[in-house]
N, CA, C and O atoms as CSV, one atom per row, in Angstrom:
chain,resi,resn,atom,element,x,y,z
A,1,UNK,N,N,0.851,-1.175,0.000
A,1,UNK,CA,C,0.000,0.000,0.000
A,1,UNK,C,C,0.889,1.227,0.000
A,1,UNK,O,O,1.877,1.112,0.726
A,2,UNK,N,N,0.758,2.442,-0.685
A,2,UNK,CA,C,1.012,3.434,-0.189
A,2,UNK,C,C,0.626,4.497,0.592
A,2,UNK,O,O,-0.507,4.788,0.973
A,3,UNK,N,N,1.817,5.125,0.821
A,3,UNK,CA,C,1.721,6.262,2.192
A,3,UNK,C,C,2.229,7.619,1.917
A,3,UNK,O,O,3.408,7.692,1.571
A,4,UNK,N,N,1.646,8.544,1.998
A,4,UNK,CA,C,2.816,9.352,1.776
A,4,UNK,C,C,3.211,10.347,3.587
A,4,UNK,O,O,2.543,10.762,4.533
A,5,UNK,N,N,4.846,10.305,3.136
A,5,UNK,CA,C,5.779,10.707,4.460
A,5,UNK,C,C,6.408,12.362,3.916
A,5,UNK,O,O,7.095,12.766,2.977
A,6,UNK,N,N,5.802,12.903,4.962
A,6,UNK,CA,C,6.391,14.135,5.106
A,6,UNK,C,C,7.220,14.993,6.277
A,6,UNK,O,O,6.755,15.580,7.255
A,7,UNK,N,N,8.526,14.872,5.868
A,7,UNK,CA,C,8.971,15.144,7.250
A,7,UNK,C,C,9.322,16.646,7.213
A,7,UNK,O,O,9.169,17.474,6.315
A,8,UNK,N,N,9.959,16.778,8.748
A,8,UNK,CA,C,10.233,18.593,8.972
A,8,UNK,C,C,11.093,18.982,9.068
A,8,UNK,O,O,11.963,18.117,8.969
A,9,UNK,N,N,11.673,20.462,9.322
A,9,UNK,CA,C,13.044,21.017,10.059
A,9,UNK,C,C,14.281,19.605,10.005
A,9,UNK,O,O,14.649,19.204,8.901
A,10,UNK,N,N,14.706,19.105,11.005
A,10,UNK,CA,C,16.113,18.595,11.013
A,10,UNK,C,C,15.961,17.478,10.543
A,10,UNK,O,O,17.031,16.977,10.197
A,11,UNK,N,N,14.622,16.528,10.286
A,11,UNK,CA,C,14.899,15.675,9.942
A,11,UNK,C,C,14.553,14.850,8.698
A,11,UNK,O,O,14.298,13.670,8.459
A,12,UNK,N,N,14.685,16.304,7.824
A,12,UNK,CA,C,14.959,16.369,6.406
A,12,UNK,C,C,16.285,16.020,6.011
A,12,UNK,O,O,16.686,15.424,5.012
A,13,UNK,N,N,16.952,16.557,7.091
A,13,UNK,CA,C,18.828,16.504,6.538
A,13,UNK,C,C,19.339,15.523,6.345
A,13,UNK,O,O,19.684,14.763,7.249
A,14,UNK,N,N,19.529,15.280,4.980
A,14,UNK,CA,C,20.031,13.894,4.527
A,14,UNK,C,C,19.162,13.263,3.793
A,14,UNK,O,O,19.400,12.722,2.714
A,15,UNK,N,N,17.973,13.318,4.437
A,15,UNK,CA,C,16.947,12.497,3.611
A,15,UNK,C,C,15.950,12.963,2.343
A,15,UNK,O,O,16.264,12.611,1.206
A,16,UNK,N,N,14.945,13.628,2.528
A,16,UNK,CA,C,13.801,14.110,1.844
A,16,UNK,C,C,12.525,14.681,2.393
A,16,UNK,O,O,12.039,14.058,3.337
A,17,UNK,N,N,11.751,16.000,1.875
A,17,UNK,CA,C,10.895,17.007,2.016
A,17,UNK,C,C,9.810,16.009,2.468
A,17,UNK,O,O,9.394,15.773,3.602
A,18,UNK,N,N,9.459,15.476,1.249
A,18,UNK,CA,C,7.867,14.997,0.769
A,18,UNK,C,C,8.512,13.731,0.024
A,18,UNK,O,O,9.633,13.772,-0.482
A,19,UNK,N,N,7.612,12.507,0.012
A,19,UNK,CA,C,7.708,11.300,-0.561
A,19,UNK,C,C,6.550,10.434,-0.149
A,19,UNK,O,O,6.042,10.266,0.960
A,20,UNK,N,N,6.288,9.973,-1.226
A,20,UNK,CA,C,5.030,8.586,-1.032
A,20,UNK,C,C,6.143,7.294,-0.944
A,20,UNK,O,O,7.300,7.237,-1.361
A,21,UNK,N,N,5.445,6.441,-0.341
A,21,UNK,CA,C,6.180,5.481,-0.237
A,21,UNK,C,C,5.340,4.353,-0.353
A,21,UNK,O,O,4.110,4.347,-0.416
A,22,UNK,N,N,6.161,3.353,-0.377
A,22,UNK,CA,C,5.498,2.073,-0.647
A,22,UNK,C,C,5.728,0.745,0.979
A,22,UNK,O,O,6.839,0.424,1.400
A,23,UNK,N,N,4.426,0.240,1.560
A,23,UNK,CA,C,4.819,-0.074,2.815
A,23,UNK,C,C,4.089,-1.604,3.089
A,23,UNK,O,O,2.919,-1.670,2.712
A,24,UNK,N,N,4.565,-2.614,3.596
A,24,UNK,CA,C,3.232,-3.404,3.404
A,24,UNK,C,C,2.171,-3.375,4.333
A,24,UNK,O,O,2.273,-2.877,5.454
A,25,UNK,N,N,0.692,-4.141,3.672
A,25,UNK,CA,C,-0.093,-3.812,4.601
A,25,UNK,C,C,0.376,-3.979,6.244
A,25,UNK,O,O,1.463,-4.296,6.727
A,26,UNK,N,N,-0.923,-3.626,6.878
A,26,UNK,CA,C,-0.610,-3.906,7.844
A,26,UNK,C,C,0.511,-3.072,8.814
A,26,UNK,O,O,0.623,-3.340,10.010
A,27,UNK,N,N,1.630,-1.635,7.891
A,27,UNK,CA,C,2.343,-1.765,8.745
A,27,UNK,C,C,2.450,-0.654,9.875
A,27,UNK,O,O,1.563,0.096,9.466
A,28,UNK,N,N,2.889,-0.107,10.902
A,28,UNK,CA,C,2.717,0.461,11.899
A,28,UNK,C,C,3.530,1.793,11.592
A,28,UNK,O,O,4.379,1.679,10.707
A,29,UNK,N,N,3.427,2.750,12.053
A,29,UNK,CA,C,4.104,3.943,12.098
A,29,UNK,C,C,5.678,4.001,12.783
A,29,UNK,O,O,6.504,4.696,12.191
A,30,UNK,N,N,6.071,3.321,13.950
A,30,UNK,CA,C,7.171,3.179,14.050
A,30,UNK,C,C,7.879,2.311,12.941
A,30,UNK,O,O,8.910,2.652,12.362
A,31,UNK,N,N,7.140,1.069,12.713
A,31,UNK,CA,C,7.718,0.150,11.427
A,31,UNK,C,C,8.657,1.438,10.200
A,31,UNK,O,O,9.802,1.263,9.785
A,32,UNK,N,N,7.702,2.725,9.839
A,32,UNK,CA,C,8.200,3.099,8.746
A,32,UNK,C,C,9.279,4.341,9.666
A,32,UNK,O,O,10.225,4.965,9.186
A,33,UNK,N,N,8.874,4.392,10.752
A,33,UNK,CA,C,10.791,4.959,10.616
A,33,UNK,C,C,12.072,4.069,11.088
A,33,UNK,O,O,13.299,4.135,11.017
A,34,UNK,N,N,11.526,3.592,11.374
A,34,UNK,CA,C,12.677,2.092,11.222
A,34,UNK,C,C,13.410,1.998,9.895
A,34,UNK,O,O,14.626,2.177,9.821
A,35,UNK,N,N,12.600,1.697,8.792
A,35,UNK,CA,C,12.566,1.887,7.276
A,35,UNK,C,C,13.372,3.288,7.135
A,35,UNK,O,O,14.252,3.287,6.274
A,36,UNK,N,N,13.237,4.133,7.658
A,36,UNK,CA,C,13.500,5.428,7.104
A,36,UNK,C,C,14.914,5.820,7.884
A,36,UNK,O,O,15.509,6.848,7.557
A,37,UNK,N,N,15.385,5.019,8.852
A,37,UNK,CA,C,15.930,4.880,9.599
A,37,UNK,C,C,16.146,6.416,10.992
A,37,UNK,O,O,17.201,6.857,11.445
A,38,UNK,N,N,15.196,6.704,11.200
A,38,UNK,CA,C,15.341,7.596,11.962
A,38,UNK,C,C,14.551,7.096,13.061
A,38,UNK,O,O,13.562,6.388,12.869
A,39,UNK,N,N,15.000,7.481,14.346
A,39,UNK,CA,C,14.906,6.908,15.538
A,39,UNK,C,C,13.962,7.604,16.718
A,39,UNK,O,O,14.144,8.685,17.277
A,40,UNK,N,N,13.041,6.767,16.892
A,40,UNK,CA,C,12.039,6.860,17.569
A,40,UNK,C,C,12.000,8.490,18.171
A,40,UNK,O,O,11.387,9.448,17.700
A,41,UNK,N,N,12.875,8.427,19.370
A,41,UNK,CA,C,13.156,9.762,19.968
A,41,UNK,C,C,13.380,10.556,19.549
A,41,UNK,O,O,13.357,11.505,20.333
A,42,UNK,N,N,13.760,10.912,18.121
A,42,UNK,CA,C,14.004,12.190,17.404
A,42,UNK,C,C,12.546,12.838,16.826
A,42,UNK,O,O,12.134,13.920,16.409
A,43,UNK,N,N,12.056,11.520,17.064
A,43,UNK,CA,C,10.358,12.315,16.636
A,43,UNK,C,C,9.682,12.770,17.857
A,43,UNK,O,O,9.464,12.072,18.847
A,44,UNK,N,N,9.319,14.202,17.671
A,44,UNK,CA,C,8.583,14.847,19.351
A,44,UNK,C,C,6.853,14.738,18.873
A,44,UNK,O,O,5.950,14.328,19.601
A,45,UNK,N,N,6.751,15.099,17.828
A,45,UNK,CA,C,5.386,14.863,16.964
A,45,UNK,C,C,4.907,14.404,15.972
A,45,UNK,O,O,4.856,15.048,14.924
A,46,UNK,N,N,4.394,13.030,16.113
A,46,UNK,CA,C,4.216,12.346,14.378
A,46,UNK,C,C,2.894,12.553,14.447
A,46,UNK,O,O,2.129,12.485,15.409
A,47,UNK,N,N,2.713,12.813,13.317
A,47,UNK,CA,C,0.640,13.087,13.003
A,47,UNK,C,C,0.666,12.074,11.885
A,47,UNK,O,O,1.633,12.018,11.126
A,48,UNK,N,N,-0.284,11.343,11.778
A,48,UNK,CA,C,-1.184,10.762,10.953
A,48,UNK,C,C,-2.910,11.669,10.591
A,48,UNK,O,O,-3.773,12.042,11.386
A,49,UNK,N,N,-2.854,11.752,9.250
A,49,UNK,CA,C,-4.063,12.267,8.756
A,49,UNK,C,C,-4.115,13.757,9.827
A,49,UNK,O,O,-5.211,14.245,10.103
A,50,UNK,N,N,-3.098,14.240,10.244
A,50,UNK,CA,C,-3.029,15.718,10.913
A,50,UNK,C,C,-3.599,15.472,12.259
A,50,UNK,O,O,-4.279,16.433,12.619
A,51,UNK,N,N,-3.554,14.590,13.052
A,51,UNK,CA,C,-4.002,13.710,14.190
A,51,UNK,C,C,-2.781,13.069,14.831
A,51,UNK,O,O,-2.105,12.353,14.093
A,52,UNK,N,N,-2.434,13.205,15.970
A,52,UNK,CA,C,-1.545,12.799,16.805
A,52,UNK,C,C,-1.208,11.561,16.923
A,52,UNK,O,O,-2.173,10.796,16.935
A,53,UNK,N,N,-0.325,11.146,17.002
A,53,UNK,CA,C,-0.663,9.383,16.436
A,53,UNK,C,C,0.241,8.779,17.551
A,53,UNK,O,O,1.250,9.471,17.690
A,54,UNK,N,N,0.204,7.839,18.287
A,54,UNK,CA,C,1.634,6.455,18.956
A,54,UNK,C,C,2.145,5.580,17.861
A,54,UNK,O,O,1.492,4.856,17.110
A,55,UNK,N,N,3.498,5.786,17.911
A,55,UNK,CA,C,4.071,4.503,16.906
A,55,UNK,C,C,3.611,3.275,16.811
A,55,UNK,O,O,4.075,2.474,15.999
A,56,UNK,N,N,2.370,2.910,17.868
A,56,UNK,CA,C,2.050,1.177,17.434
A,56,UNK,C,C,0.541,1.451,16.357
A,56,UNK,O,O,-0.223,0.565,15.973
A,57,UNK,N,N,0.461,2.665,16.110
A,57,UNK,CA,C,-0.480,2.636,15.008
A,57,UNK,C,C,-0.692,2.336,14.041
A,57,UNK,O,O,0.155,2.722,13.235
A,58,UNK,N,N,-1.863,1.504,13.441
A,58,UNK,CA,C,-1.733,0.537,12.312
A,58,UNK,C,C,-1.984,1.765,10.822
A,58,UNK,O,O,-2.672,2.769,11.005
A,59,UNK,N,N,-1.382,1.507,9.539
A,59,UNK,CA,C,-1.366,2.611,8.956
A,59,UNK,C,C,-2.108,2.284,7.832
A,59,UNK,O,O,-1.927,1.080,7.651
A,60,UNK,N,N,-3.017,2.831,6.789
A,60,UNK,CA,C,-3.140,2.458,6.154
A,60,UNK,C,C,-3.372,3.402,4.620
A,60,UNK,O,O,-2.980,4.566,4.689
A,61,UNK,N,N,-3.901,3.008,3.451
A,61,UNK,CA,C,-3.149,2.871,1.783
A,61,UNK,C,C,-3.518,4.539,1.934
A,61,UNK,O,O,-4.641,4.753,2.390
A,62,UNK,N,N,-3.055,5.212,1.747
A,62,UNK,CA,C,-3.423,7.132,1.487
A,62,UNK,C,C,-3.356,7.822,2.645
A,62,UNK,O,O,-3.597,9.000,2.912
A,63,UNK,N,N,-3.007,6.949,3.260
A,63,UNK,CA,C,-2.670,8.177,4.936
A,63,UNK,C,C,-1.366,8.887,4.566
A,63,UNK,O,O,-0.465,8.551,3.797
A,64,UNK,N,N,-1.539,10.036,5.387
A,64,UNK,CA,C,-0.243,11.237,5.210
A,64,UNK,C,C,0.426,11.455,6.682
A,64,UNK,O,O,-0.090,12.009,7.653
A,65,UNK,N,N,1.707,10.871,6.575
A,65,UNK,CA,C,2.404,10.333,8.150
A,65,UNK,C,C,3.471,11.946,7.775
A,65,UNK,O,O,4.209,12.187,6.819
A,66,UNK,N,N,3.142,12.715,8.902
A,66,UNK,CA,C,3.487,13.708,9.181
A,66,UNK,C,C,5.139,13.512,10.192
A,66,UNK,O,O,4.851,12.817,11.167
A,67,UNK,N,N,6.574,13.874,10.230
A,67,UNK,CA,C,7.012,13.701,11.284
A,67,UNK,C,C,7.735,15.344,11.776
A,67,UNK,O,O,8.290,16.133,11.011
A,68,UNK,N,N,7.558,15.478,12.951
A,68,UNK,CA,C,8.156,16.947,13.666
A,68,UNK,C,C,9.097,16.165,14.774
A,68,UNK,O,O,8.846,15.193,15.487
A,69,UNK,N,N,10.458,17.098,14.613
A,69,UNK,CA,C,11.703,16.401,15.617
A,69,UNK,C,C,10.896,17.422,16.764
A,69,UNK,O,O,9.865,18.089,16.680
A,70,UNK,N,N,12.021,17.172,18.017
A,70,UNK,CA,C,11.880,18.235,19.018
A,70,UNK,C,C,12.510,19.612,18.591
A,70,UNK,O,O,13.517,19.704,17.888
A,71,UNK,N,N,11.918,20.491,19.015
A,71,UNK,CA,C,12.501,21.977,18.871
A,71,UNK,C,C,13.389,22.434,19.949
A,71,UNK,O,O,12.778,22.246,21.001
A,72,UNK,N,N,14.480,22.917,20.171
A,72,UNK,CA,C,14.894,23.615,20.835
A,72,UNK,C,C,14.973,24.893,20.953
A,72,UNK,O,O,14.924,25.465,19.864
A,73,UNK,N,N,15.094,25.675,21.995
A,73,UNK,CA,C,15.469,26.792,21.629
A,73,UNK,C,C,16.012,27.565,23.295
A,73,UNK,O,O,16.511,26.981,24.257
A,74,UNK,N,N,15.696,28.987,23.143
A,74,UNK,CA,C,16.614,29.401,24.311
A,74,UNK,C,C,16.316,30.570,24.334
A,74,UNK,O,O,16.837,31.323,25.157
């Protein structure tokens, strides 16, 4: 099924803006950053469908998996 992944700020670097991807059914939101290889804790806010989501969420074919790192600032 596809998904499309849009990530933010830092954790674009290296990787990519915007991308659909291809995932199998069934698979969970942590599953695809595993895949993407970016690590759990670097995500402070993942949205699904613009909705707050937990990584054991099941995902499915046209959802739009949003990811936001933590912000710092000072």
């Amino acid at each position: 099924m596809e998904i499309e992944v849009r990530l933010f700020a830092g954790l674009r670097e290296g990787r990519f803006k915007e991308r659909d991807l291809e995932v199998p059914e069934a698979s969970r939101l942590g599953d695809v950053l595993r895949r993407l290889d970016i690590p759990e804790e670097e995500v402070s806010l993942p949205l699904v469908n613009g909705r707050y989501s937990q990584m054991d969420r099941i995902l499915q074919a046209g959802d739009v998996l949003s990811l936001f790192p933590a912000v710092g600032g000072g």
